[in-house]
BALOBA-1460 file (C-alpha; in Angstrom, 3 decimals):
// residues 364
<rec num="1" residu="x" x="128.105" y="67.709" z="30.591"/>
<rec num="2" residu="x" x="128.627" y="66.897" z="34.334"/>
<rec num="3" residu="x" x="126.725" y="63.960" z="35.458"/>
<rec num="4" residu="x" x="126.886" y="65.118" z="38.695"/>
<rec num="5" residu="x" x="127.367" y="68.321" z="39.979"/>
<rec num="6" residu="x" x="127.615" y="68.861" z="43.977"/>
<rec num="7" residu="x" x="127.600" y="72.295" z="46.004"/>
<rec num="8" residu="x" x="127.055" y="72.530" z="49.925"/>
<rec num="9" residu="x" x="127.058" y="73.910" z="53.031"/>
<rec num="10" residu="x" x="126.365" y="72.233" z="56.328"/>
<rec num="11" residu="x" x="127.680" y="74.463" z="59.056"/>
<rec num="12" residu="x" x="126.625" y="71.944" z="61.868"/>
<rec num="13" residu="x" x="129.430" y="69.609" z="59.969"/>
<rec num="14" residu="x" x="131.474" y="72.302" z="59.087"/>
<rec num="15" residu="x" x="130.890" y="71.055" z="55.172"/>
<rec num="16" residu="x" x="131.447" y="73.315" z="52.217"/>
<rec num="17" residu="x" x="131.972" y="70.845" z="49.711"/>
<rec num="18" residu="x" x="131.861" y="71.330" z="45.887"/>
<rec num="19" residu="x" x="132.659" y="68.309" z="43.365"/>
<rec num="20" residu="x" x="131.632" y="67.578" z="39.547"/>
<rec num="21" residu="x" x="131.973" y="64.292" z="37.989"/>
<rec num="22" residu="x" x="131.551" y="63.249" z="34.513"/>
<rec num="23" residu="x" x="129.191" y="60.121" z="32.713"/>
<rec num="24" residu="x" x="130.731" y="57.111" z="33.490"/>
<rec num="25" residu="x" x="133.252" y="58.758" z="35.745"/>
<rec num="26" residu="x" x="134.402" y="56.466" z="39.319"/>
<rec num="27" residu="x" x="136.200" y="58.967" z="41.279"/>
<rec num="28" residu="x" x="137.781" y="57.722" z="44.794"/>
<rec num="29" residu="x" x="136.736" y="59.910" z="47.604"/>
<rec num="30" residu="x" x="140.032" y="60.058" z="50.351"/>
<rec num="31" residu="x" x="140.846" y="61.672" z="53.363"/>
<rec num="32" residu="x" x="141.588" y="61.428" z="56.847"/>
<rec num="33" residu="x" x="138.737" y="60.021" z="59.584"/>
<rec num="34" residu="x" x="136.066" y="62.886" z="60.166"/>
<rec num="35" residu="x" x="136.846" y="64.753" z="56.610"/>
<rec num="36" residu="x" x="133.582" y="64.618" z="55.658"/>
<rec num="37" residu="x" x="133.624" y="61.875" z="53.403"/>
<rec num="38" residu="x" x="130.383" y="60.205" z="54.568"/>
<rec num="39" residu="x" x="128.754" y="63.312" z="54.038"/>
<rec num="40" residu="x" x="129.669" y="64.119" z="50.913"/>
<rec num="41" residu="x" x="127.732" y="60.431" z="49.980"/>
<rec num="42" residu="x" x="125.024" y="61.258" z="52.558"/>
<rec num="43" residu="x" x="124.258" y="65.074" z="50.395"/>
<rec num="44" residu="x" x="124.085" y="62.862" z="47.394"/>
<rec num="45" residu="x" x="121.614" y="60.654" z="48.251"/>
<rec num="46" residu="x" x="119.446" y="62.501" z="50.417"/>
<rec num="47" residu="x" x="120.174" y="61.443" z="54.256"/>
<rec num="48" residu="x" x="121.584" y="64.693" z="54.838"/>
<rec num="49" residu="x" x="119.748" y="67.770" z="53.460"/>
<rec num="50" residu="x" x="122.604" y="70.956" z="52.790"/>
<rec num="51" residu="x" x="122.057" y="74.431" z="54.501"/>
<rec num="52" residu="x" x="122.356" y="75.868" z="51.337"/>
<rec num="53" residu="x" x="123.408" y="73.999" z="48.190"/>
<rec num="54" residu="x" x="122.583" y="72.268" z="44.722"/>
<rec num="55" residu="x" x="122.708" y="68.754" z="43.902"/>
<rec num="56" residu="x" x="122.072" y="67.993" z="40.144"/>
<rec num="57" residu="x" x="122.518" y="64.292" z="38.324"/>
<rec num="58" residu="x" x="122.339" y="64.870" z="35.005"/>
<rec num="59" residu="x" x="119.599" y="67.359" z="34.029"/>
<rec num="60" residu="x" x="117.802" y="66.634" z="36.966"/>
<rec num="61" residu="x" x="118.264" y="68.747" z="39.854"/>
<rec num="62" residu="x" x="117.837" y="66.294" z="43.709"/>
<rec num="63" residu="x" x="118.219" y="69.496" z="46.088"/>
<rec num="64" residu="x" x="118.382" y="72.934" z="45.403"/>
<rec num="65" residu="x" x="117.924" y="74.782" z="48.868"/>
<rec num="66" residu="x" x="117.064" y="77.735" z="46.571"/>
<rec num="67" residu="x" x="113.943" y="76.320" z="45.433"/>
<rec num="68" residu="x" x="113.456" y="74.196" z="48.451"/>
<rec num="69" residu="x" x="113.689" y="71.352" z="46.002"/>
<rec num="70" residu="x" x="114.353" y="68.057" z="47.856"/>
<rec num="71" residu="x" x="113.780" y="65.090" z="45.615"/>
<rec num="72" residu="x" x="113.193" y="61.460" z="48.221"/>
<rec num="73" residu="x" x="115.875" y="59.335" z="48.638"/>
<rec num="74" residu="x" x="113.914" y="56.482" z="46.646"/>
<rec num="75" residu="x" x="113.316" y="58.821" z="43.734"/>
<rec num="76" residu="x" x="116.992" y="59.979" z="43.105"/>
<rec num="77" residu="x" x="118.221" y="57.708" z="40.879"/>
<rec num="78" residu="x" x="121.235" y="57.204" z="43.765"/>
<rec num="79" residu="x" x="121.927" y="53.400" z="45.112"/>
<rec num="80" residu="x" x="124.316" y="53.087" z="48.067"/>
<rec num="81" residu="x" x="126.615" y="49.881" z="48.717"/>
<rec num="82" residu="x" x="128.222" y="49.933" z="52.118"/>
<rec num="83" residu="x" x="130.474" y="47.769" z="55.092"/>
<rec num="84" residu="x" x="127.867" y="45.688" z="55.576"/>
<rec num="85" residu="x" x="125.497" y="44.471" z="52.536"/>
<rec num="86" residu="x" x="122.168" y="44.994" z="54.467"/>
<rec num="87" residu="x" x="119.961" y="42.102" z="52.608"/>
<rec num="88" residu="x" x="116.314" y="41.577" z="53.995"/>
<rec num="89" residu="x" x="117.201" y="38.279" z="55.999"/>
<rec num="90" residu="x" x="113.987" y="36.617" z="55.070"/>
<rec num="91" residu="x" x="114.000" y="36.817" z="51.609"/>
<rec num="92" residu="x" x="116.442" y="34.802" z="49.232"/>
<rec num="93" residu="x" x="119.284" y="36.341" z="47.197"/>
<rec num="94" residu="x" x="117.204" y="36.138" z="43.851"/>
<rec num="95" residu="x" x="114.164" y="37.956" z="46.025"/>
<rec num="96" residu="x" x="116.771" y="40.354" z="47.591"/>
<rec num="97" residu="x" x="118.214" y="41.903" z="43.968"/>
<rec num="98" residu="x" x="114.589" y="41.499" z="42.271"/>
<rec num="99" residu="x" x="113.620" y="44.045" z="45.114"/>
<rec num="100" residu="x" x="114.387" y="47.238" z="43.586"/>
<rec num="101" residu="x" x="112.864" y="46.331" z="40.108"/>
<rec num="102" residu="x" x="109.895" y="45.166" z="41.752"/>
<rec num="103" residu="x" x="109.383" y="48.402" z="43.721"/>
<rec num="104" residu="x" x="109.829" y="50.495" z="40.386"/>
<rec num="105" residu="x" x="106.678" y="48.812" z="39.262"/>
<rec num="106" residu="x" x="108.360" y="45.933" z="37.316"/>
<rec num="107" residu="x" x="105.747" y="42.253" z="37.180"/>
<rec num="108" residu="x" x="107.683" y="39.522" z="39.105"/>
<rec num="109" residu="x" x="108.870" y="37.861" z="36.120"/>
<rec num="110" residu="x" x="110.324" y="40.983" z="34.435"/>
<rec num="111" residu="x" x="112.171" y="41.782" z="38.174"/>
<rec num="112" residu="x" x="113.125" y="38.056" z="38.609"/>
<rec num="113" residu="x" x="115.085" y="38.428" z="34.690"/>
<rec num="114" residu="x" x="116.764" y="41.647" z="35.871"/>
<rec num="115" residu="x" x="117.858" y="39.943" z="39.126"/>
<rec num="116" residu="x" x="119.288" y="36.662" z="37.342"/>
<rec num="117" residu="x" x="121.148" y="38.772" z="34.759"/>
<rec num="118" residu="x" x="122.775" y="40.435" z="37.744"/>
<rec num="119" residu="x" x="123.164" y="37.655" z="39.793"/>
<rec num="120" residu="x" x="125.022" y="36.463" z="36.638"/>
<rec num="121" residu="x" x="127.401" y="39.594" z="36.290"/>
<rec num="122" residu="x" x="128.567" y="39.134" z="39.634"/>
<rec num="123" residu="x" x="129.289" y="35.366" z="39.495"/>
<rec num="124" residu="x" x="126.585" y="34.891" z="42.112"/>
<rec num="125" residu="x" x="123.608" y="32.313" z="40.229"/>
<rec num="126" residu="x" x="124.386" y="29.596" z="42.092"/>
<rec num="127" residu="x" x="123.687" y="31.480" z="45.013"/>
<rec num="128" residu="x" x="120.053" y="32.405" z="44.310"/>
<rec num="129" residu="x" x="118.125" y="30.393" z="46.481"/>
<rec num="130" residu="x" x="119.927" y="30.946" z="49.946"/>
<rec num="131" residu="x" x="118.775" y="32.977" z="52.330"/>
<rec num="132" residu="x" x="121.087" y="35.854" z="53.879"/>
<rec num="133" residu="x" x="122.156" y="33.724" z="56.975"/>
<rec num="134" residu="x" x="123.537" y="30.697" z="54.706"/>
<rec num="135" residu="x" x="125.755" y="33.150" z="53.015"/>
<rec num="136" residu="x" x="129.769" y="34.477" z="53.640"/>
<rec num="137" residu="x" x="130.663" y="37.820" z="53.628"/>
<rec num="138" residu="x" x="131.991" y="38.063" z="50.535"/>
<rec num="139" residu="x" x="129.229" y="36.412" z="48.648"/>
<rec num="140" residu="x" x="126.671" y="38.728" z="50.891"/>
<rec num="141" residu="x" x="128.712" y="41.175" z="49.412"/>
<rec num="142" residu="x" x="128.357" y="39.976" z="45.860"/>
<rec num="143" residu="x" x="124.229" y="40.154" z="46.265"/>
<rec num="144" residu="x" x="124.312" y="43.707" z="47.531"/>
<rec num="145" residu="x" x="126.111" y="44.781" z="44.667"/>
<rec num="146" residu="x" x="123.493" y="43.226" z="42.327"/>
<rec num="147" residu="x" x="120.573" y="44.101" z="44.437"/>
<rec num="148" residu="x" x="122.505" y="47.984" z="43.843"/>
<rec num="149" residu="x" x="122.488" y="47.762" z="40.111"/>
<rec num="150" residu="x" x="119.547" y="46.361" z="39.749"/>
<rec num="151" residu="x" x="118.066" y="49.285" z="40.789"/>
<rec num="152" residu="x" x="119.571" y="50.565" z="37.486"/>
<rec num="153" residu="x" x="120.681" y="53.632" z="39.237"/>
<rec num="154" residu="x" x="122.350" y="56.663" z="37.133"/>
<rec num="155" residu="x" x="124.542" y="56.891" z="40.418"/>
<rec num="156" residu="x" x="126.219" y="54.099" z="42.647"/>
<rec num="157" residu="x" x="127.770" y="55.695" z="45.922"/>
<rec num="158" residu="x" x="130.073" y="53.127" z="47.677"/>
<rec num="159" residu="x" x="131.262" y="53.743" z="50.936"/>
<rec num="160" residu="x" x="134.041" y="51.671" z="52.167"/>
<rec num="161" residu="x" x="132.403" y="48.274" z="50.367"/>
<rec num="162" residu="x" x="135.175" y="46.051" z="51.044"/>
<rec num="163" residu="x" x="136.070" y="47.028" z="54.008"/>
<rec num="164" residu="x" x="134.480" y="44.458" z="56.087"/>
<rec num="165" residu="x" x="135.994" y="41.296" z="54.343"/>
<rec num="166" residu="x" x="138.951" y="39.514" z="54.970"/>
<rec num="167" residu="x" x="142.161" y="39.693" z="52.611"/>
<rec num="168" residu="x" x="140.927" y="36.555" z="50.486"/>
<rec num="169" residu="x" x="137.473" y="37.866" z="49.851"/>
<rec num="170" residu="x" x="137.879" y="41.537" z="49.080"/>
<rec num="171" residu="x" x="140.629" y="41.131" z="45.926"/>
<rec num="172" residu="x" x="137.406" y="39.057" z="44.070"/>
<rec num="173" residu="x" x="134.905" y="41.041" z="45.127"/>
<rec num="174" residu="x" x="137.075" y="44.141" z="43.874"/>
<rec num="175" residu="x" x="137.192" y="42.806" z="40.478"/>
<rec num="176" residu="x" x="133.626" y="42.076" z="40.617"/>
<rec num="177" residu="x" x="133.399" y="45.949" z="41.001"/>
<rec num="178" residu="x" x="135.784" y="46.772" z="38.052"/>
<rec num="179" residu="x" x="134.342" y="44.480" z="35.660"/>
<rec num="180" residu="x" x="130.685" y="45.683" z="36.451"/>
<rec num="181" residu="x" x="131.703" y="49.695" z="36.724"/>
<rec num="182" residu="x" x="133.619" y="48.960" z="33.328"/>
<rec num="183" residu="x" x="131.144" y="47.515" z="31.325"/>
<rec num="184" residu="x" x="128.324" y="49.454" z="32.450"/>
<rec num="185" residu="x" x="129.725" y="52.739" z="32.631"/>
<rec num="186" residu="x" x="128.269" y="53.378" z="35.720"/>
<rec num="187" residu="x" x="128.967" y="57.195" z="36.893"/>
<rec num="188" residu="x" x="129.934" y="56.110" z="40.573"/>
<rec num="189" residu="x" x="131.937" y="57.684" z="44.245"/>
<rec num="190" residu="x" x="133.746" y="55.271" z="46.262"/>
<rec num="191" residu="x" x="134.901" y="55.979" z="49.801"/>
<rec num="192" residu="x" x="137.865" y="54.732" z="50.830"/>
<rec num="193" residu="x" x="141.109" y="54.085" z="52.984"/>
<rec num="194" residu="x" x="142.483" y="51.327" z="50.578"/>
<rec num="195" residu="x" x="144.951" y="52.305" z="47.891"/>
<rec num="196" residu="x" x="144.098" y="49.480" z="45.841"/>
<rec num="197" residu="x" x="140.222" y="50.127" z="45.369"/>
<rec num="198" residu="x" x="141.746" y="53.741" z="43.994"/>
<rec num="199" residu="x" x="143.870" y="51.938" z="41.619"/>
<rec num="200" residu="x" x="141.922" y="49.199" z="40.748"/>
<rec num="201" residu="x" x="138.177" y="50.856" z="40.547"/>
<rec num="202" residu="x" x="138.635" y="54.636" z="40.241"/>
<rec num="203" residu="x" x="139.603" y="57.107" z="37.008"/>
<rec num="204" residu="x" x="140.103" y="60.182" z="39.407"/>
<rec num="205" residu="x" x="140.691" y="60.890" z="43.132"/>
<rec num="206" residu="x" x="139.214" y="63.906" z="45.197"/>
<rec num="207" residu="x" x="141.061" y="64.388" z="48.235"/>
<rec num="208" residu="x" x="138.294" y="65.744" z="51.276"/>
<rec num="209" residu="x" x="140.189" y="67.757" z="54.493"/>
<rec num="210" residu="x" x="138.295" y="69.755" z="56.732"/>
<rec num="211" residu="x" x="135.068" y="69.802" z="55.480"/>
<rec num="212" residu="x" x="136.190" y="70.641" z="51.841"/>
<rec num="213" residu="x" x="137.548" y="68.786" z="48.733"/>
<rec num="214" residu="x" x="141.075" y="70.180" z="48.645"/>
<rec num="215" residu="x" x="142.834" y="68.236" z="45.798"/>
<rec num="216" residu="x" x="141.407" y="67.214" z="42.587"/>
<rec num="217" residu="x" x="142.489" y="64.775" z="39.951"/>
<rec num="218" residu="x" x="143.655" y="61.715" z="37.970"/>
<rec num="219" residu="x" x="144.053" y="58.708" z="40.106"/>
<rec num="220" residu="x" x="148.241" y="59.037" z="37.911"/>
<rec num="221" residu="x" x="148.349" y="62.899" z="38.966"/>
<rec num="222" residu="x" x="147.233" y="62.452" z="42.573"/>
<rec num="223" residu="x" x="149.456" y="59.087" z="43.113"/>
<rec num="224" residu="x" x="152.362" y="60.846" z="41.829"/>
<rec num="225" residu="x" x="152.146" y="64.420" z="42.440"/>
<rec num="226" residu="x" x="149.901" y="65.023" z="45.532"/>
<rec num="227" residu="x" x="149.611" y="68.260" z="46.545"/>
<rec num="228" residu="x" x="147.558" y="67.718" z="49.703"/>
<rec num="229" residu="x" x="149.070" y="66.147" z="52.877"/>
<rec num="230" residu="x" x="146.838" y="63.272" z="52.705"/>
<rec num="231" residu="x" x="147.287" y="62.724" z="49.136"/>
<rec num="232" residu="x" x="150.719" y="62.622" z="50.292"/>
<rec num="233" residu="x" x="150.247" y="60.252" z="52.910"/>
<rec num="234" residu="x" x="148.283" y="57.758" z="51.173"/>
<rec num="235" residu="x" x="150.694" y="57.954" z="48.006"/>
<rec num="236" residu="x" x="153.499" y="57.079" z="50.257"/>
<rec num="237" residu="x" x="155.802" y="60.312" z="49.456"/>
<rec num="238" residu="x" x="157.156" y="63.356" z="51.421"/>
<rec num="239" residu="x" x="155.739" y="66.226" z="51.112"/>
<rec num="240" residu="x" x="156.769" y="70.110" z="51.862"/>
<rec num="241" residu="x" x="154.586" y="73.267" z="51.528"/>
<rec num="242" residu="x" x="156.264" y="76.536" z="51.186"/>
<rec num="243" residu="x" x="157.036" y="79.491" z="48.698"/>
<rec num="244" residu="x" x="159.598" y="79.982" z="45.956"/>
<rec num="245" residu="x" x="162.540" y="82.422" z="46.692"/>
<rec num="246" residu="x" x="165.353" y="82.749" z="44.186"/>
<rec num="247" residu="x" x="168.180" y="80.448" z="43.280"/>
<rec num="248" residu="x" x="170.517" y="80.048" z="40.517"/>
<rec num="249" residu="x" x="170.000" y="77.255" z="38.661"/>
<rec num="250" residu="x" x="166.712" y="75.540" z="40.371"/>
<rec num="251" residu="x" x="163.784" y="77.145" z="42.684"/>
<rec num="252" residu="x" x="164.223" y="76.731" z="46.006"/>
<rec num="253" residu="x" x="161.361" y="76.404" z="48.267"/>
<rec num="254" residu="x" x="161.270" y="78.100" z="51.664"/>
<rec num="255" residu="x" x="158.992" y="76.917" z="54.504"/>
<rec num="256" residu="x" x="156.810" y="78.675" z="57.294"/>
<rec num="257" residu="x" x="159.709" y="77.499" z="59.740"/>
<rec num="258" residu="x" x="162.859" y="78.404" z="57.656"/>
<rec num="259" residu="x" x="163.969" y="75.315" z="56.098"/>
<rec num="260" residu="x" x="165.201" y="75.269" z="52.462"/>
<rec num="261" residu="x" x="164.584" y="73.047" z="49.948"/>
<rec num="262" residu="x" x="166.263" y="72.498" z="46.482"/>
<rec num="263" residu="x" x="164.004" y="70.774" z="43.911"/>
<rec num="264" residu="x" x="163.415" y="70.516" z="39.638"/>
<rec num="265" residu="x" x="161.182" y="73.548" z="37.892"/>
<rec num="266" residu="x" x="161.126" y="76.848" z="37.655"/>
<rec num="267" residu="x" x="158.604" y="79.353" z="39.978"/>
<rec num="268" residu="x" x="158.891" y="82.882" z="39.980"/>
<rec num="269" residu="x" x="159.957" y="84.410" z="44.352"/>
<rec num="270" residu="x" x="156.422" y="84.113" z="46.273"/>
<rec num="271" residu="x" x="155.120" y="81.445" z="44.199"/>
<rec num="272" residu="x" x="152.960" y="78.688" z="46.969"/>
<rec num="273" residu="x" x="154.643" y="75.446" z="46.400"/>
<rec num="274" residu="x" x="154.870" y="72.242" z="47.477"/>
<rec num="275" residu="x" x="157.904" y="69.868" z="47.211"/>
<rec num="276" residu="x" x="157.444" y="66.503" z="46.610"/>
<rec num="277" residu="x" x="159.903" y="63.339" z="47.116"/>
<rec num="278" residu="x" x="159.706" y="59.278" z="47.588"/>
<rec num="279" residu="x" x="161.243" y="58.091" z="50.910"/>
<rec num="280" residu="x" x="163.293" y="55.695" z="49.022"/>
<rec num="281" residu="x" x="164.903" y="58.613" z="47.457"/>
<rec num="282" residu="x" x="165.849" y="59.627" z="51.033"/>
<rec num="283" residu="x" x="168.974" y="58.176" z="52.730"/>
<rec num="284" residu="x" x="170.121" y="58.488" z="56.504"/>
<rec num="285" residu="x" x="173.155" y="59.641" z="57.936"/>
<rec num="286" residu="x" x="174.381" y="59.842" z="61.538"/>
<rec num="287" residu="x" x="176.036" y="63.226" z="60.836"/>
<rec num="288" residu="x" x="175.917" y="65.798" z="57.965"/>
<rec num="289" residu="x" x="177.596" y="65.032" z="54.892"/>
<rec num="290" residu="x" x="180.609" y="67.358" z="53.800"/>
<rec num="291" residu="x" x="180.145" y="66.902" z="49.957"/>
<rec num="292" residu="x" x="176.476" y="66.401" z="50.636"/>
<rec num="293" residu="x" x="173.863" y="66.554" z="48.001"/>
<rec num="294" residu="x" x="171.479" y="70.006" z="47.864"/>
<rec num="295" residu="x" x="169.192" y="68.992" z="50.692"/>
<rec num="296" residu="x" x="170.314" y="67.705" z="54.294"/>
<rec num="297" residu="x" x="167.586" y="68.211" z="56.674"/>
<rec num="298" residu="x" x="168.678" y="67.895" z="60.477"/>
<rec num="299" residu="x" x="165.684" y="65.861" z="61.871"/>
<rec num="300" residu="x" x="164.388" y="63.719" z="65.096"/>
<rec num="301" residu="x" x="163.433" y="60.017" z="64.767"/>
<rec num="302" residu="x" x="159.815" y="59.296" z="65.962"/>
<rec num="303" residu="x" x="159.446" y="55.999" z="64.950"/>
<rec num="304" residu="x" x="160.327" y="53.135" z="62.887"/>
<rec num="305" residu="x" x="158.132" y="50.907" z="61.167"/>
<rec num="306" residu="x" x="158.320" y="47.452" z="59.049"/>
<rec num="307" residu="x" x="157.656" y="48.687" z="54.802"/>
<rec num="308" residu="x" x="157.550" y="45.598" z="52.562"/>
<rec num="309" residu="x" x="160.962" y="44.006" z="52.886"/>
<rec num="310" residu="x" x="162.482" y="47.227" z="54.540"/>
<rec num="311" residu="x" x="162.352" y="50.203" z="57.271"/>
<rec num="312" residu="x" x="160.649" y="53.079" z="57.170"/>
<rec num="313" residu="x" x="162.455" y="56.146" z="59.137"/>
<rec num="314" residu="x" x="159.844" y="58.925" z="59.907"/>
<rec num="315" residu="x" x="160.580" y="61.606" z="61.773"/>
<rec num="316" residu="x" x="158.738" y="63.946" z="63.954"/>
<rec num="317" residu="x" x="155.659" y="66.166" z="62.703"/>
<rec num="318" residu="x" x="157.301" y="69.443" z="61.373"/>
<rec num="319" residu="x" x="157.375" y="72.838" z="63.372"/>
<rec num="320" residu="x" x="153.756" y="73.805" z="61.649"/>
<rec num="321" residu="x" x="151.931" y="70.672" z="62.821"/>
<rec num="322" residu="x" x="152.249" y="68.500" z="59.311"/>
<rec num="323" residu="x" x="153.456" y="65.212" z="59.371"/>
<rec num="324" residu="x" x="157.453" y="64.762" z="59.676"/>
<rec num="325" residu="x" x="159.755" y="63.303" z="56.831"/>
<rec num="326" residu="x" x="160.244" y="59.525" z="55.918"/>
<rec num="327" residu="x" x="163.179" y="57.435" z="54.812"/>
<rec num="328" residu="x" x="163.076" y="54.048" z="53.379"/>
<rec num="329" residu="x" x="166.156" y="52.083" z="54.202"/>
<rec num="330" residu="x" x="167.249" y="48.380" z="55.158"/>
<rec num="331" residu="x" x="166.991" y="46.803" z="58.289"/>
<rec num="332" residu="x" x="170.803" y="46.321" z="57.867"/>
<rec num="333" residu="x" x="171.085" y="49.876" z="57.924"/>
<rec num="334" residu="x" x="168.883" y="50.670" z="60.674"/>
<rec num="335" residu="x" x="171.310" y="48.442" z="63.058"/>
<rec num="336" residu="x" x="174.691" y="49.993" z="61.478"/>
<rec num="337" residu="x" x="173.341" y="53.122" z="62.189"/>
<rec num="338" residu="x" x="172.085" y="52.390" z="65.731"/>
<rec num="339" residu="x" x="168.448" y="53.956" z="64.695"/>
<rec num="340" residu="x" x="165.970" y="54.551" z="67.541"/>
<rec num="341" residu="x" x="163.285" y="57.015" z="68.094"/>
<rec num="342" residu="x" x="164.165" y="59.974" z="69.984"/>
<rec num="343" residu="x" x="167.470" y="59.912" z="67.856"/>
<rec num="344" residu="x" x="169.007" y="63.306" z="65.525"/>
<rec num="345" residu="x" x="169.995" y="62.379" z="62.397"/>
<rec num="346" residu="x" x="169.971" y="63.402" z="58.722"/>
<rec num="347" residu="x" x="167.882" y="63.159" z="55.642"/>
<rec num="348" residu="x" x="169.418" y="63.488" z="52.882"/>
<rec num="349" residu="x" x="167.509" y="63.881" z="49.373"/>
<rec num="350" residu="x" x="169.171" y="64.910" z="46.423"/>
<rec num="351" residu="x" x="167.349" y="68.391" z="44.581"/>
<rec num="352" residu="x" x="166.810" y="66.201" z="41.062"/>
<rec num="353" residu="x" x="164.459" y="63.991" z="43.098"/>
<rec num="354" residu="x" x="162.528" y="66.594" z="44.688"/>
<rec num="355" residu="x" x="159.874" y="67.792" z="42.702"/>
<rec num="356" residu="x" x="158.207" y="71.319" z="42.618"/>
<rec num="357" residu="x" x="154.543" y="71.978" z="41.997"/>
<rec num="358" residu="x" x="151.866" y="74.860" z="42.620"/>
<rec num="359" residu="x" x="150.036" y="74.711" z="45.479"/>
<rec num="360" residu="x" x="146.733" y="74.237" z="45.594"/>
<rec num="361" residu="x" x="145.152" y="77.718" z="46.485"/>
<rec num="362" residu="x" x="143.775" y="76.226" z="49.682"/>
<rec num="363" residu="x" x="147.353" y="76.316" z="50.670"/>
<rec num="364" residu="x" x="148.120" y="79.387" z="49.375"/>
């Protein structure tokens, strides 16, 4: 059974969002600024109340616009962690995660055991009788996580939790997060921009554009097969929509502008595809190759940027408004070749490194 199952509209947003997840189930939440990722958490807990919609955790149903069922936000079974960890400034961290048990009706020593035994789990005892103000950001951090679970919520909704710490703080307080999500099997939706939360904390990725969840899958399948343009972008490979027209001994895909590309599979003529392909699989040339490989795309440089130890080559956004191609070479190569924006050159990609898959039927 789905332990959570989402349907909405919000037409002031221009939401129409529909997601299921499953017990135990992190799934990363991605897509560009102003997707409607925030409101997707928002429906969920009950900020933001759907046109029309249903919102059910488990067998119990939080809004159903139907029914006019809208269960309160402190009654939902829902606990949000966020950028900044929020903790009642005049209370200590012990007070701070005994909180929630207290307000469930819980005595004070029955809340203060639930609140050492996540204070505990998140490496965090030591820290139980300061105050807010005599704590860093990560270890504020590390109390608003317990304070969260020890709410004992069947849903934790994170939205962007590690953004706000610097790059020696977050990597601990993101394994706090996988150990805890782990061994508790906490059903949970994480927001964000990092690719190493989605690796580190999530099973599955949902991929929001536009107001809708347009891709849908294993953290593996979406990494290395995207079939959205931001699932593209944020796994670091090209991508390529288009249809299938007929070819010999491969499909070839055909875009909306007229450019052809050779890639691995079969799909019958018409079929929506999208072509997929690493940068590093791409190499540059300063004119086109006579015995070239099956794909040589004539293209513009826009810019170059540093990648790891190399260069990235992208060039400009595609006749149809997605975002141009990318090339990873070295920096020797970028001054051999005399590479500056504004510059025509080649891609080159070879058609056993392209790969073909359906497209979603969004982009159908």
């Amino acid at each position: 059974m789905s332990a959570l199952h989402l349907r909405a509209t919000l037409g002031v947003r221009k939401i129409d969002l529909e997601l299921d997840a499953v017990e135990g189930e992190t799934v990363a939440i991605l897509g560009p600024n102003g997707a409607g990722k925030s409101t997707l958490l928002q429906l969920v807990s009950g900020v933001a109340v759907p046109d029309n919609g249903l919102v059910r955790l488990g067998e119990d149903v939080l809004t159903d616009t139907a029914s006019k069922t809208v269960v309160p936000i402190h009654a939902r079974g829902v606990a949000t962690l966020a950028q900044d960890a929020l903790l009642f400034p005049h209370m200590t961290a012990r007070t701070n995660v005994a909180f929630a048990p207290r307000s469930a009706g819980a005595n004070r020593s029955a809340a203060g055991a639930v609140a050492d035994r996540w204070l505990d789990a998140v490496g965090a005892s030591h820290l139980a009788d300061r105050r807010p103000g005599q704590l860093s950001g990560g270890q504020a951090q590390r109390i608003a996580i317990a304070r969260a679970l020890a709410a004992d919520p069947k849903l934790l909704l994170l939205d962007e939790p590690l953004a706000a710490l610097d790059v020696d703080t977050a990597p601990a307080i993101r394994r706090v997060l996988r150990a805890v999500l782990r061994e508790s099997a906490r059903t949970a939706l994480i927001v964000t921009h990092d690719l190493l939360d989605v690796v580190a904390l999530a099973d599955s990725v949902a991929v929001v554009e536009g107001g809708r969840v347009v891709e849908r899958g294993s953290v593996a399948e979406v990494l290395t097969a995207p079939r959205s343009e931001f699932g593209a972008r944020i796994a670091g490979v090209n991508l390529l929509s288009g249809r299938a027209v007929d070819a010999d001994d491969t499909t070839t895909l055909n875009t909306s502008w007229g450019l052809q590309v050779h890639g691995s599979g079969r799909y019958d003529t018409g079929t929506a595809l999208v072509a997929v392909f690493s940068p590093a699989a791409v190499s540059v040339h300063p004119t086109a190759p006579h015995a070239s490989p099956r794909n040589v795309f004539e293209v513009e440089i826009e810019e170059l940027e540093v990648q790891g130890s190399g260069i990235r080559v992208r060039s400009r956004p595609h006749p149809d408004g997605s975002p141009g191609m990318a090339a990873d070479i070295t920096p020797a190569a970028v001054s051999d070749l005399g590479l500056e924006p504004g510059r025509t050159v080649f891609f080159v990609v070879k058609s056993r490194e392209v790969a073909l898959h359906p497209a979603l039927p969004s982009q159908s």
